[in-house]
N, C-alpha and C positions, 0 to 999 in steps of 0.2 A: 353602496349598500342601501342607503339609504333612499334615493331613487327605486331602486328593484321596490322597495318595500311600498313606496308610493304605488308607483303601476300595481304592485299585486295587489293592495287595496281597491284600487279602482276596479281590478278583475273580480276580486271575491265579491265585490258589492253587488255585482249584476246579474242574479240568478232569475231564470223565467220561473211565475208563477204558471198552475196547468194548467194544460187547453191548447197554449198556443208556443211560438219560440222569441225570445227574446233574443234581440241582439244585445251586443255591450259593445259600449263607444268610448274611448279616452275624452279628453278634456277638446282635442283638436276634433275630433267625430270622426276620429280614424275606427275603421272596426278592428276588435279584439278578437272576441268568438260568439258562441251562441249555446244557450242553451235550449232543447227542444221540449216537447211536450210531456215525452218520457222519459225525461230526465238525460238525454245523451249531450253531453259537452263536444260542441266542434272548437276547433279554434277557426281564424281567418282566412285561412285554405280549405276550408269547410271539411278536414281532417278530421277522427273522432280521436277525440284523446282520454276521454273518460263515461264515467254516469254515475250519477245520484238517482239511488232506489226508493223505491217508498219507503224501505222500511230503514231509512237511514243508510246504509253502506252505500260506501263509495267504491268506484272502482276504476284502475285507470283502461289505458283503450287495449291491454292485454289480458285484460277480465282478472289482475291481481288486487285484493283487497289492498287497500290504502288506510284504511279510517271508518269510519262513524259521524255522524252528528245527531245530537240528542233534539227528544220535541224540545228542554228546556233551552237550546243553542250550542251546549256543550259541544265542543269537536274534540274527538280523540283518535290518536292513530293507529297504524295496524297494532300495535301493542297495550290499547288499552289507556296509552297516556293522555293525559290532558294537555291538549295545545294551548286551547283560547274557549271563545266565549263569543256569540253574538246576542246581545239582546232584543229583545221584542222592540224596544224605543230605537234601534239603530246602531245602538254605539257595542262597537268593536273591541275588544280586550286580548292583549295576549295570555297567555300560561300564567304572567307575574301580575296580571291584574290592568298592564299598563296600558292605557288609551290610545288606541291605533288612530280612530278615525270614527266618522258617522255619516251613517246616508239618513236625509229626511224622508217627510211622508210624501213630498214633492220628487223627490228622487235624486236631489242632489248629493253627492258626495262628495264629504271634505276630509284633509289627513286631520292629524292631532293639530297642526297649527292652525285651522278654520280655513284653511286654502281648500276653495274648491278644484277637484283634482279629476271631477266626470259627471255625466247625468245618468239616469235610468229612469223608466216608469213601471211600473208594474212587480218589482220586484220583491221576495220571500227573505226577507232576513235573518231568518231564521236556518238559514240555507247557503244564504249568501259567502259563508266561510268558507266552505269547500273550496271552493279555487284558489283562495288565497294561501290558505294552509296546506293546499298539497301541488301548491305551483301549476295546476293543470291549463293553463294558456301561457 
């Protein structure tokens, strides 16, 4: 379990800023997936498996809501609930407050232990939760 949680960290951490598509790379620079300009999630088979809208909703690649994320980082599911939390500074939170991990302004990503576990550049942290929170790679 605690593996899964790692890799989805690494996933949630790498969302494309807009304009262009960001890949996401694990720690080995294997690719994950990508996000594109208008917000559509591929994974590694260049499959769509979701999008994040502007106006916040998520949705997966069958066009069914999933969640929300707020401008303040807030993520909530289809039901309104509170998952977690990303901050502006990086660091990651689940529902109970408790420290998942943090990507710097260099784009490294480490779990709660200060292992780093991936890189990225360009990425929206404010943003970055979606994947992680709704498993969409």
């Amino acid at each position: 379990m605690m593996y899964r949680l790692i890799i989805a960290l690494v996933t949630f951490l790498f969302v494309a800023n807009s304009g262009y598509s960001q890949s996401f790379r694990d720690n080995n620079n294997m690719l994950i997936g990508k996000v594109e300009s208008d917000g559509t999630i591929r994974n590694a088979n260049n499959m769509k498996v979701g999008q994040i809208f502007e106006d916040g909703t998520i949705r997966n690649s069958n066009n069914m809501r999933l969640g929300t994320i707020e401008k303040d980082g807030t993520i909530r599911d289809k039901s309104n609930m509170r998952l977690g939390t990303v901050s502006s500074d990086g660091v990651v939170r689940d529902n109970n407050n408790m420290r998942l991990g943090t990507i710097s302004s260099d784009g490294t990503v480490r779990n709660n232990n200060n292992v780093r576990i991936g890189t990225a550049s360009g990425i929206n942290t404010k943003s970055a939760a979606v994947l992680f929170f709704f498993h969409l790679f």
